[in-house]
Structures are given as structure tokens and as C-alpha cells.
C-alpha positions in Angstrom: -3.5 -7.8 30.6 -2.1 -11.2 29.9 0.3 -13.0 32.2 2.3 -15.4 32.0 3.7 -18.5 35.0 7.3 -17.9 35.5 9.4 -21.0 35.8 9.5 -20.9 39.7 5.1 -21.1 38.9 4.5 -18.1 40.2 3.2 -15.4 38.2 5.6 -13.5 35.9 6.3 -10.3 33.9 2.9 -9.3 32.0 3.3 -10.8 28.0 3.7 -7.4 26.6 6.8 -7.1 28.8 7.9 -9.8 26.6 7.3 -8.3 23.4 8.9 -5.2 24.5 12.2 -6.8 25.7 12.9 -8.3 22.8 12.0 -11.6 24.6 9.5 -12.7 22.1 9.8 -11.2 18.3 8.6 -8.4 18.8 8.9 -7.4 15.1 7.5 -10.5 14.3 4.5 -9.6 16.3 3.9 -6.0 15.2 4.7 -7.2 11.0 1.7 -10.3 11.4 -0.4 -7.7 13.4 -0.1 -4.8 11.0 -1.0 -7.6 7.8 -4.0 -8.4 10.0 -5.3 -5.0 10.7 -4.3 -4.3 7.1 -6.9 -7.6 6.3 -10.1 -6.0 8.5 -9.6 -2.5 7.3 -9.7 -3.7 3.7 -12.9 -6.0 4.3 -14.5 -3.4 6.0 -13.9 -0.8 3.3 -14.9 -3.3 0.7 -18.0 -4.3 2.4 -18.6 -0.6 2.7 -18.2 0.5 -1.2 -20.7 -2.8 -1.8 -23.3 -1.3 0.6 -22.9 2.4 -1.2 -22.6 1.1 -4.7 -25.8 -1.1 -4.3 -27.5 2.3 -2.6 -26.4 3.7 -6.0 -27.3 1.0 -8.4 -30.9 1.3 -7.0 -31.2 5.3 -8.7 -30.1 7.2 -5.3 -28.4 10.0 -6.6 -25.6 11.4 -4.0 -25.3 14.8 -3.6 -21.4 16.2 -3.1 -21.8 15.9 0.8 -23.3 12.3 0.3 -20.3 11.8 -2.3 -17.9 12.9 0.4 -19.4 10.5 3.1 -19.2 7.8 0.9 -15.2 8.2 0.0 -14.9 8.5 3.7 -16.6 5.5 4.3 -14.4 3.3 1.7 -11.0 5.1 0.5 -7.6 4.5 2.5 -5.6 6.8 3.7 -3.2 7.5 0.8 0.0 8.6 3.7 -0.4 5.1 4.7 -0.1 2.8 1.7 2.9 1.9 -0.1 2.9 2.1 -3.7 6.1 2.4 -5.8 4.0 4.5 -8.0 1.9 5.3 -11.4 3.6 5.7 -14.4 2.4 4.9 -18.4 4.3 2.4 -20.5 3.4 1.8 -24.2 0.4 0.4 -26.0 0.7 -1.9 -28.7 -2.8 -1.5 -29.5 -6.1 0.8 -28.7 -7.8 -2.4 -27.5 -7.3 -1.3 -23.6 -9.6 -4.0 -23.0 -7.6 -6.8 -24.5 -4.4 -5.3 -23.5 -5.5 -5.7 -20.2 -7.3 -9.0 -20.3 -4.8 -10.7 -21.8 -2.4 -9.9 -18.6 -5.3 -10.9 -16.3 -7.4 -13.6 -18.2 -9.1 -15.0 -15.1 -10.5 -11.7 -15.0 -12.6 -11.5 -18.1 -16.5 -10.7 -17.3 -15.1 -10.2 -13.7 -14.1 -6.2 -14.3 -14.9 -3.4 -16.2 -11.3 -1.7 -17.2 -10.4 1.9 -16.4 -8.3 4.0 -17.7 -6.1 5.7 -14.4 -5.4 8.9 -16.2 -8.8 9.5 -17.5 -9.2 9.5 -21.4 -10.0 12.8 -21.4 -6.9 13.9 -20.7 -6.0 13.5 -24.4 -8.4 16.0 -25.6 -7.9 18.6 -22.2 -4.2 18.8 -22.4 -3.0 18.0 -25.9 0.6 16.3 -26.4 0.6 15.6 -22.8 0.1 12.1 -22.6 0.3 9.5 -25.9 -2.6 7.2 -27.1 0.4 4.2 -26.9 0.7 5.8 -23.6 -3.0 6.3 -22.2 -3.9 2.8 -23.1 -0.7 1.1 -21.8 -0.7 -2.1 -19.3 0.5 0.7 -16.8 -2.7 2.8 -16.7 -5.2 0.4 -16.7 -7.2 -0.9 -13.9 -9.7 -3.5 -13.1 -12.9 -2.2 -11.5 -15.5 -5.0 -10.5 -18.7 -5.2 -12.3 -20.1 -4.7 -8.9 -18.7 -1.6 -8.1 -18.0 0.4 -11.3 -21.0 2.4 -11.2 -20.1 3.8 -7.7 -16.5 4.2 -8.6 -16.3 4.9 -12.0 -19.1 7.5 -12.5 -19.3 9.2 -9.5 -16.1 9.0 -7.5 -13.8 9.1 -10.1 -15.4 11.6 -11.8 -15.6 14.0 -8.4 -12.2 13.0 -8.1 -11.3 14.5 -11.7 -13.0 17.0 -11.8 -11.7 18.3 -8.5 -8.2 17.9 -10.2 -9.6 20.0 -13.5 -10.3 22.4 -11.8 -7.6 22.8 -9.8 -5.0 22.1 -12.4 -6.0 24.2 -15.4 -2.1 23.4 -17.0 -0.7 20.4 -15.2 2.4 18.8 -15.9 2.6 15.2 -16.9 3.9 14.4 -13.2 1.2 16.4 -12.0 -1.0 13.8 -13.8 0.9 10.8 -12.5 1.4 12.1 -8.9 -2.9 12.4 -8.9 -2.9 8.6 -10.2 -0.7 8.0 -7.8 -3.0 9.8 -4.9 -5.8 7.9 -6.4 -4.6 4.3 -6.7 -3.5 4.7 -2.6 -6.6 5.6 -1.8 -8.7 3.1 -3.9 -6.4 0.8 -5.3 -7.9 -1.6 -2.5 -11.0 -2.0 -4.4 -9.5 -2.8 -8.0 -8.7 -5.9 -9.0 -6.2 -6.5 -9.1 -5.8 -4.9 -6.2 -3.1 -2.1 -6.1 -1.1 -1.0 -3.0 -0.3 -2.7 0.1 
């Protein structure tokens, strides 16, 4: 516990007293503490995805409770981030790539871009979604080079495929709330980075 010297030099209340009182900013305190957890936690889970996607790039092959142990290891919980949400806007081009590079140049040979609605879902649920739609600014995220493997071939694809199967005839928000889902719990590791 941390004290404090009163004026009199004696010792005084104990310094969380003084956050709780309102006699040091206490919202102050708990807003700079929360941005620093915030700042460990998403180290730690980054450092964590680089140790399992080099553990992948090397041929291991997880198996689903490997998978699972993994996402545990470097997704966020979704409750906890905020994220106005996913939506689609509308493509001027096919070229996803360039569409996206050209609103983050520094980012070229940096990331490999991902579509956050899968492109499959053109073909699985016809009329659903548009092709102006599915490669819009809106559903495209970065991936580093470093971790692509990991998250774009086996942990996205789990995650999809969980959602296939459970959503033989979703709606369109359906889609959007799973991008949603998605983007909380990864959107740390894109870069960009999405959610805060």
C-alpha cells in the first residue's frame, strides 16, 4: 500500500484513498491505466499470434483443439472492445488490392489484404452481398505478411466455417454482425489495427 506525509509530516490517508475521494483524478487515473493495460494485453497477444504463426509456418499442422488454444492464446475478448461496427461501402474497382493500398500506401509489401466477409460469400449466398460491395474500402483488411498464414488460412477459415455451418441462410446483417464479432476479436492484429 502506498502512503503518503500529511502536511503536519506525519503519515496520512493511504494514496488510493486519494483516488477514491475524488482527491486526485481519479478518472484520470483509471482512463491512462485502462490505455495501459489495453497496451500490454495487445503486445502480449501479438507476441503470442508471432510465436503460433511461426509454429505454423514451420509445417505444424494444428488440430481443432490446437486451433482453439491458439485463438485463446491471441484473440480479444469481443464484449470488451469498442468498434462502431462492420459494414460494406462500394467498390469502384475489383482491384481490392489497389483499393486498399491506395488508402494505406505505407503499407504496400507490409500486408497481405483480406477480404472481412469472405469472397465466398458471393458464390454461397447469391444476391446477398455485391462485388462493388465485397471489395469495398469497408471490407478490407490488412493482415501482416507475418501472420497471414496463421490467420488467414486457419483461423479464419475455422472461424467461417463455424459460421457456414451454423448459418445455412443468413441475412446480410447476419453476415455483418459475424465481421463485426470477428474484427473485435482480431482486429488487434490487422493493420491497420481495428478496434480500441
Amino acid at each position: 500500500m502506498a502512503l503518503v506525509r500529511g502536511g503536519t509530516g506525519k503519515f496520512a490517508r493511504p494514496l488510493e484513498e486519494f483516488a477514491a475521494s475524488g482527491s486526485r483524478a481519479a478518472p484520470d487515473l483509471s482512463a491512462e491505466g485502462t490505455v495501459a493495460r489495453q497496451a500490454v494485453e495487445t503486445k502480449s497477444l501479438l507476441k503470442a499470434a508471432e510465436d503460433a504463426a511461426y509454429r505454423v509456418s514451420t509445417g505444424a499442422k494444428p488440430d481443432k483443439a490446437e486451433l482453439l488454444q491458439i485463438i485463446k492464446s491471441i484473440a480479444r475478448d469481443p464484449s470488451k472492445v469498442r468498434y462502431p461496427g462492420a459494414s460494406f461501402g462500394r467498390a469502384l474497382s475489383k482491384n481490392y488490392r489497389k483499393t486498399f493500398l491506395d488508402a494505406n500506401p505505407k503499407l504496400e509489401g507490409e500486408v497481405v489484404v483480406h477480404h472481412a466477409a469472405e469472397q465466398q460469400i458471393l458464390n454461397r449466398y447469391l444476391g446477398l452481398v455485391t462485388e462493388e460491395e465485397m471489395h469495398s474500402l469497408q471490407n478490407l483488411r490488412g493482415i501482416p505478411r507475418s501472420l497471414d498464414n496463421l490467420l488467414h488460412n486457419k483461423i479464419f477459415r475455422f472461424e467461417w466455417d463455424e459460421f457456414y455451418a451454423s448459418h445455412p441462410q443468413p441475412t446480410r446483417q447476419q453476415v455483418l454482425d459475424y465481421v463485426e464479432y470477428i474484427d473485435k476479436k482480431y482486429g488487434h492484429l490487422f493493420n491497420p489495427p481495428i478496434g480500441g
